[in-house]
N, C-alpha and C positions, 0 to 999 in steps of 0.2 A: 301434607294433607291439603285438601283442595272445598272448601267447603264453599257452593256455589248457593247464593242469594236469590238472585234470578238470572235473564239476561244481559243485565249491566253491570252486577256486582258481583263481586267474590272474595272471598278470603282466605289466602293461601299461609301456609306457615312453613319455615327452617327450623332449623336446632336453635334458633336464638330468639326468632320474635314471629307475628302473626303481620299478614300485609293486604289491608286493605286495595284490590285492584280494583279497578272499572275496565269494560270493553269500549275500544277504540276501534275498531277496525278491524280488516283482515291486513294481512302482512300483501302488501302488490309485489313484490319481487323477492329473487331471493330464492333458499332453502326451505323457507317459510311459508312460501308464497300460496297466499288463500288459505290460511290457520288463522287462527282467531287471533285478534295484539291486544294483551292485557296489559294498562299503564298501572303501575304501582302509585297509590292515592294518599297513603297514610301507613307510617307502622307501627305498630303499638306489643305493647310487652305479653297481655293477655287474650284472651278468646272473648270473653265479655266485654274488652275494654274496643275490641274489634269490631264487635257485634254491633255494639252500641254507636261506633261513627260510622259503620255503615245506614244507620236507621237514621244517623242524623243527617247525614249527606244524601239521602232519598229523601227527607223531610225536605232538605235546600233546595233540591233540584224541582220538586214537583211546583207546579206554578197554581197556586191556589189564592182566593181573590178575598174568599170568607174564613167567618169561623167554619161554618158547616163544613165545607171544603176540604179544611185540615184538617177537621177532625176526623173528616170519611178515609185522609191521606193518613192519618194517622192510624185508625184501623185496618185499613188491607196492611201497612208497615208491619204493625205486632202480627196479624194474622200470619205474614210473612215469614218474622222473622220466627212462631210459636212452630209453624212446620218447617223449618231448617231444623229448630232444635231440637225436636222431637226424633229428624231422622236419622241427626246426629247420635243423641241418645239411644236407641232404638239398634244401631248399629255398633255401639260400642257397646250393650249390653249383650249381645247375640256374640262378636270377637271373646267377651267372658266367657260365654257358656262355653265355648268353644275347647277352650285352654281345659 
């Protein structure tokens, strides 16, 4: 599963854990070349535990000088991260109906 954030974050998962990536890059050579190069950031065991350093590693990254600031970084974050999970939700409730 590939559950993208926005343009610089995502979070991918295997049979055993979730993986916080960020975008680097395109790939310049190679088989790859000009695909997108996701660096793997963090891994962690759960989807919330995932969710949660990616909002905190966009909290780090944003360069804010005030409270007001972070706290306006801090709501487009939840805004953010309330519409991934929603579409998440949204789409695994429709895969039920399905069945």
């Amino acid at each position: 599963m590939i559950v993208q954030i926005n343009d610089r974050w995502r979070i991918v998962s295997d049979p055993y854990q979730w993986i916080v990536q960020q975008y680097v890059g395109v790939y310049k050579s190679g088989r790859k070349m000009n695909q997108p190069k996701w660096k793997a950031r963090k891994y962690m065991t759960t989807f919330p535990a995932a969710a949660r350093k990616v909002a905190e590693m966009m909290i780090q990254e944003s360069e804010t000088h005030t409270e007001s600031e972070a706290l306006a970084v801090l709501e487009r974050i939840a805004t953010r991260m309330e519409a991934v999970l929603d579409k998440i939700t949204t789409k695994a409730e429709s895969v039920k109906c399905e069945k």
